[in-house]
N, C-alpha and C positions, 0 to 999 in steps of 0.2 A: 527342150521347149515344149510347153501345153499343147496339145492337138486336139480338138473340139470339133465334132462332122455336125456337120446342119443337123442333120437328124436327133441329135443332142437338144438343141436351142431349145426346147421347154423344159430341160432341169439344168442347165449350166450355168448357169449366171449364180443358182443358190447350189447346186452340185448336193440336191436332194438327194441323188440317183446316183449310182457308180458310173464316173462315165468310161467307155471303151479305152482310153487309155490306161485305167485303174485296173480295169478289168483282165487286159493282158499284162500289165504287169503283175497280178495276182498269178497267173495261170506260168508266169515266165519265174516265181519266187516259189511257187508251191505253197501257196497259202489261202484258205477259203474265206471268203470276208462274205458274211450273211449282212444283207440291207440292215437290218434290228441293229447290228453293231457297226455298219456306218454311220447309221443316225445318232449313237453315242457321240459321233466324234465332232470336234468345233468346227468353224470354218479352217481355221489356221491347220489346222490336222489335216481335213478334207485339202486342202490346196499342197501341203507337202505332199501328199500323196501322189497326187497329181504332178509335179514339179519336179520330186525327187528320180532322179536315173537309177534306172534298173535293167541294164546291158550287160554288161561287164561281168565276170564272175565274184568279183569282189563287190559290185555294187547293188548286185541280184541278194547276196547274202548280206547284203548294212538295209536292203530291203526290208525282206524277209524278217532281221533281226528286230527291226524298227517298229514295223504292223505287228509284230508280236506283241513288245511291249505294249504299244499302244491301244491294240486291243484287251490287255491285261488290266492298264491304269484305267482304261475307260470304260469299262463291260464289267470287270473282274472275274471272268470268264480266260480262258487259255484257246489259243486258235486252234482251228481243224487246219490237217494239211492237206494238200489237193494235189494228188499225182503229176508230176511234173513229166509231158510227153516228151520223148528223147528226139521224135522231128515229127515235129508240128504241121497239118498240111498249111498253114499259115506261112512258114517258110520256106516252102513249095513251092518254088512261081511255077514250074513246070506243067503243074496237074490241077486243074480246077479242082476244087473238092466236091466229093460227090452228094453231099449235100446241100451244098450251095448251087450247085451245076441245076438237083432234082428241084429244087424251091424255086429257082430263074424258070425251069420250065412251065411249072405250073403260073409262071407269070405270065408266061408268053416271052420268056425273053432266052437266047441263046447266048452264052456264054463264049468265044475264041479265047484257046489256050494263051494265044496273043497278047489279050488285053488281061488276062489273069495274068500274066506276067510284067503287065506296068502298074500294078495294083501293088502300093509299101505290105509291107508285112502287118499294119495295124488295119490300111483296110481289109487285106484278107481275112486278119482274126475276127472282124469285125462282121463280117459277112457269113461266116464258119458260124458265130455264134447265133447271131440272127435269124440264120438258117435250121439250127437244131428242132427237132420234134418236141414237144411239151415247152416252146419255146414261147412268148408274146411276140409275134412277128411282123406285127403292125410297121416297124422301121426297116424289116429290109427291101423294099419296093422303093421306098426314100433311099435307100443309102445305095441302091444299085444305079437311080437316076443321079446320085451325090458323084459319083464314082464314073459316069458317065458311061454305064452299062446298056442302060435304058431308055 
């Protein structure tokens, strides 16, 4: 089922913008998708995207296989792959991640390993990302009050 965080609601509705569900399943299939070659894609493409399950080892790889093509027929370009991490701090509950931990402080906001561990693995990823250095991080201040951090 689709997962949409508030902090999405100015491109979800037209899914301009990769939303964080797309985005970890990119990072969970090993395939880099550049914005230029999502805007190739229709809505119908954009919404599988989105829709299609990508857990499973079988279904990470009909992924994978899928946005390939798709990127092929629609760009005619061939995908970049994207190092797939063997354990993610996203699947971490244990250890806040130290980026996310360093970005909360500069908010003012303190982190409990506690509450990192009732955070789903998509708000983690979500937060991990948001958190990066060279990052637009205008949404993690939203997605930490979304996440009821702050």
């Amino acid at each position: 089922m689709a997962q949409f965080f508030q902090f999405e609601a100015d491109f979800v509705e037209s899914l301009r913008c990769i939303p964080m569900q797309v985005r970890f399943k990119l990072d969970t299939c090993g395939v880099k998708l550049k914005l230029s070659q999502w805007n190739h894609f229709n809505s119908s493409d954009r919404l599988t995207l989105v829709e299609m399950p990508c857990e499973s080892a079988l279904e990470v790889q009909a992924y994978r296989d899928f946005l390939q093509r798709l990127i092929r027929e629609r760009t005619g370009t061939e995908a970049s792959d994207l190092p797939i991490d063997a354990a993610p701090g996203w699947l971490d509950a244990t250890k806040v991640a130290d980026s996310v931990q360093q970005k909360a402080q500069e908010q003012g906001v303190a982190i409990a390993a506690e509450q990192w561990a009732t955070l789903t693995p998509l708000q983690r990823f979500a937060l991990i990302k948001l958190s990066r250095s060279g990052h637009e991080n205008s949404n993690f201040l939203p997605a930490l009050k979304e996440f009821h951090l702050a």
